[in-house]
Structure formats: C-alpha cells, structure tokens
N, C-alpha and C positions, 0 to 999 in steps of 0.2 A: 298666684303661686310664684314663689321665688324661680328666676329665668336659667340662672342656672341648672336647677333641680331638674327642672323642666326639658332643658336640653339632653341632661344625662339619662331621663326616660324615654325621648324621643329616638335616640340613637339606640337604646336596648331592642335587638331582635328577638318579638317574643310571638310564636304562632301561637294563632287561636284554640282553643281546646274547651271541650264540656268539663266544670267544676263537679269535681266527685263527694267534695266537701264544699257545703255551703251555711254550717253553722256548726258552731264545736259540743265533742261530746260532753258530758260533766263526768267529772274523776278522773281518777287515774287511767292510762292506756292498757290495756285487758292483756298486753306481751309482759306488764311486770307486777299484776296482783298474785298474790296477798303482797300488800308492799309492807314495809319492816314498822317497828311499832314506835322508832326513832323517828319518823316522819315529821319533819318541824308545819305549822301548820300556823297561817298569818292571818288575823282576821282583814275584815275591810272596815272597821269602825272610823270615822275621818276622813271618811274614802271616796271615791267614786271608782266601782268596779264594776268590769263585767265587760259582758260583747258589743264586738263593732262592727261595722261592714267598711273595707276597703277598697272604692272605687281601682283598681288595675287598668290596664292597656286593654283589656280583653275580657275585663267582664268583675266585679264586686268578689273581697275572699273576706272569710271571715277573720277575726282577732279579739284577743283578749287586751284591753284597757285597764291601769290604774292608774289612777292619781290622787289629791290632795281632792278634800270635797271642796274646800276655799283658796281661794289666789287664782292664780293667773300666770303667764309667760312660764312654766315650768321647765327645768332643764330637761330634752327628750329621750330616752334610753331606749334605743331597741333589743327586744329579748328575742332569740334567734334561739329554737326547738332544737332538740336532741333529734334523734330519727325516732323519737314516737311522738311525732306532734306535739301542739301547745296542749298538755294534758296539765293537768292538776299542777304540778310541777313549778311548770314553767308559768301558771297563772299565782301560784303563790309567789316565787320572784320580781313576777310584776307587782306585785300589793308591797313587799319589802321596797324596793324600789321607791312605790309610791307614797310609803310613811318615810321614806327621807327625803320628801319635795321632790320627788320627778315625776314627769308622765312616763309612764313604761307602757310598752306595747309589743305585744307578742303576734306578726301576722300568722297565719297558718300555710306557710309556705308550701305544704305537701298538696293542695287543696284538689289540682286539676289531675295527678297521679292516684292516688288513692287514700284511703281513711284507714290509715294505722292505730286507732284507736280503737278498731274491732279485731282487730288481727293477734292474734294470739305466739307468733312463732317471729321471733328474730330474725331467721335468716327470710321470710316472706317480706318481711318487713323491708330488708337490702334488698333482696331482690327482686320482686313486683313496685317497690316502690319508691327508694329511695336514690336507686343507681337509677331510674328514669328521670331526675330533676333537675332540669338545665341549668348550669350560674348565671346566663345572663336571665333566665324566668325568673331567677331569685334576686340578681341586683336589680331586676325593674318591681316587683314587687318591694323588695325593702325602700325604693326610692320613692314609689306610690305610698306608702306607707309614711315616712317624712314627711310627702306632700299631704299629707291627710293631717297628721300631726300641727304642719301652721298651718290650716284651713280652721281647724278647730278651734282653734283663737284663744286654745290655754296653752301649747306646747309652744318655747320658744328655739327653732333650731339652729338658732346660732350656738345654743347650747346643745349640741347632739351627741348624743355616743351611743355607742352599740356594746353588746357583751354577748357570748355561745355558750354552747355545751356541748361537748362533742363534734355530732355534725356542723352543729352553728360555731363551734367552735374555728372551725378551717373558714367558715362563710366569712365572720369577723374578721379575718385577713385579708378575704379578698374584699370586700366592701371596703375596707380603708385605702385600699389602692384605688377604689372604681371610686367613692362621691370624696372628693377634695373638699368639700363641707364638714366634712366628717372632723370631730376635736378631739376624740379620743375612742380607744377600745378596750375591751376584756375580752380574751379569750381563752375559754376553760377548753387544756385537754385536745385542741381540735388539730387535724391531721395536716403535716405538712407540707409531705412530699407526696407525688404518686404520678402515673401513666398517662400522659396529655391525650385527650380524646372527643369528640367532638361535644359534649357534654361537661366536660371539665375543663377548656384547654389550656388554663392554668393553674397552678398550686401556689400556695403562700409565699415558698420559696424560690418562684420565679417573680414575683413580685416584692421580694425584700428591698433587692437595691434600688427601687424607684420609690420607695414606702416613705411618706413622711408625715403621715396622722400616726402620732404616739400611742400602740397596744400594749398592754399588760399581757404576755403569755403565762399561762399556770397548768405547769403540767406535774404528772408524777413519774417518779422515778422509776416504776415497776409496772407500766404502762402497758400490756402485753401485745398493744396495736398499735402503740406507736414508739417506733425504737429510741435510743438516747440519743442515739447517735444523728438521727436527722432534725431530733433538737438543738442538737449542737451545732451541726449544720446553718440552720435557723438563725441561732445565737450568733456566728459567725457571720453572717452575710450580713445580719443589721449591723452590728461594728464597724463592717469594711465601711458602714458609710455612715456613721457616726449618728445611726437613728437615735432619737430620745425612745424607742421601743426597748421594753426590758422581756425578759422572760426568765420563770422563778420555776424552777423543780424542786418539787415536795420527795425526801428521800423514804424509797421503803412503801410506797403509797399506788396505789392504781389507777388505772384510770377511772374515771367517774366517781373520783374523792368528795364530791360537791353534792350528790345526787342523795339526798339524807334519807330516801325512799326505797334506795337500795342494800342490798351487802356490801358494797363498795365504798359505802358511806365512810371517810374516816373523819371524825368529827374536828383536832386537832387543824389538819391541812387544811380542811374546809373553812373555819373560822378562821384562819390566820386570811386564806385564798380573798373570804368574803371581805375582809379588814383592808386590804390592799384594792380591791376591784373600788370599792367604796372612795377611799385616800386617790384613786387615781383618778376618778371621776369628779370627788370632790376639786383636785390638784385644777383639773384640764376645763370641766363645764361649769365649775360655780367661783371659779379661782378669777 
C-alpha cells in the first residue's frame, strides 16, 4: 500500500461500531419511488460491475465497482452518495464513469449509522442518520477505499479523483484538503458553509485557503438549501489564493439538477454539469 495513504488512515480517529449495512440494496432508495420516467439508465455491457467489500479501520463496508472489462492501471474516481446511499443512482454514475476508462467506486459510507435505503421519509433520513456520520469515519473510509483501489491492481491512483452529490458533494471539499493525492474533484451542489461541531468540525469554506487539489464546483442558482450568497463566499476565498478551483452556477435551476430520477432533473444544466465534470477530469487524471 502506498505509505503515504497509509499514514493518512492511520491518523484518522475512527471508533469502532456494528455495520448496519453490510451489502447494498438493488434499486432505487424506497425515500424517492416512483422515481420519474426521465431516468437515464447505463447498461454494463464492456464492463465489470457490481459489489465490493472494503476492508476499513474497523471492520469490511460494502461498495458498488465499475470499470472497463479489459486493461488495466485505470484512472480512479470516487463516487460519493447523496444522503440516500449508493442506490441505483449513484451505481449507474459509476458504470458512465466506467464506459469512459475509469474505475469508479461508490463506498457506502452510511454503512455503520443506518440503511437509508428502507426508510421512506427524508427528514428520518437527516435525522437518524445522516447528521450521525463523522468526517473523519468518512475521510478514513474514502482513504480505505483508494487503498483498496491500488491493491486491486486495475485502478491506478496517481490518477485519482473524486466527484458528490449533494451530501458527497460538501465531502468532495473536504477530501481534497485531507488526501494531498488527490488530482482533481467534482463537486455537484454540495454545502459549504455551516456550525462547527464535533461531527463536522470543518466546512469547505474553512478549508478553501489552504485548498490546492483543483474542484470543479456546480451549483444552481435557485438552490433553496444552499444560498448564493455562501457560494460566492466560496468563489471568493479560492481567488484570494489563486486556486486553479472554479465554481460554475447554473441560473434558474435547483438544486439536484443532475439527479435525472428526480423532479429536479433539469436536463440542459445536467448535460452541460456532466460535459464539464468529464473535461475536468479528463484536463487533471488522463491529461
């Protein structure tokens, strides 16, 4: 295992706890059926899909795998879950991913909170489960997750990037601060400011001026959870320090413009969103 990697797992503070999830559900998460009939849907033909088991600090979580069914040294993309889990979703992302030559891997970072993929009610979803999930449980999982990545001996992570949604979206911030490995990000959407607390005790925007892995931010304009104004925020702190980070608001658009599953879908921002996450990863891990 790369020694680096290694160190930056070893310093994550992560208590032990019983996995509530230990293999994922199939379909869509039961908080957003009937899902819309826009649903883009990827096969795996060329592929290799499907589940993985992620050795962690504390015990094996589950994850969704794609890649290329031939070659080898793949650039690696981590896919980072909205708060209803690696659902349907977010394993079709990975298969898109994996028909443009990467390994994408979606871990289930919810795993030892609880299984949002039975739960039916959004706000149970925030509050039993999502506002329980520590960032450093999640930068050591995503870092186990890497390391799993070059163990497997197709993913090469000198070419690694990450991309969110939402939740994952705010994560994508903080992981480019936390693994110095890291060559690029996408981040749809995800939140930037909010209340230091022993479960979050930073936000993106306390890590902007020390930030120098290049993210893609993509947010909309009409975002009803996250305001412009703390994007702007955002936008301004990476200038002061001449990050190569951009951040592109889609005007007139909501948040979860990407989510083709939902009423939110706007198809326009999404395909432009997707054109750009692609270009920037092509730019940073295959450049």
């Amino acid at each position: 295992m790369n020694e680096e990697l290694l160190g930056l797992m070893s310093k994550t503070d992560v208590t032990r706890r019983e996995f509530v999830v230990t293999t994922l559900a199939a379909g869509f998460a039961l908080a957003v059926l009937p899902v819309s009939a826009q649903t883009i849907t990827t096969d795996s033909t060329h592929l290799i899909a499907g589940e993985v088991s992620i050795p962690t600090t504390d015990g094996p979580i589950p994850a969704y795998r794609a890649m290329p069914a031939t070659g080898n040294s793949f650039p690696v993309v981590l896919v980072v879950q909205e708060i209803l889990g690696v659902h349907e979703h977010i394993r079709d992302i990975c298969r898109r991913f994996a028909k443009l030559g990467h390994l994408a891997v979606a871990p289930e970072l919810f795993a030892r909170q609880g299984d949002v993929s039975k739960m039916s009610d959004i706000n149970d979803i925030l509050s039993k489960v999502v506002s329980k999930v520590p960032d450093a449980q999640v930068m050591s999982d995503l870092d186990a997750t890497v390391a799993w990545a070059d163990r497997s001996s197709k993913g090469d992570i000198a070419k690694l990037g990450i991309t969110g949604f939402c939740w994952g979206g705010r994560i994508v911030w903080l992981y480019a601060a936390h693994n110095p490995q890291l060559k690029a990000g996408v981040a749809w959407y995800g939140r930037l400011v909010g209340q230091a607390n022993e479960l979050q005790p930073k936000h993106p925007i306390d890590v902007a001026a020390s930030l120098t892995v290049p993210v893609l931010g993509l947010y909309g304009g009409d975002d009803s959870g996250i305001a412009l104004d703390t994007v702007e925020q955002m936008r301004k702190a990476l200038k002061a320090q001449a990050s190569p980070s951009e951040i592109i608001v889609y005007p007139n658009t909501p948040h979860g413009f990407h989510a083709d599953y939902r009423p939110s879908y706007r198809p326009e921002a999404a395909k432009d969103g997707w054109s750009r996450c692609v270009a920037w990863f092509t730019r940073y891990l295959k450049g």
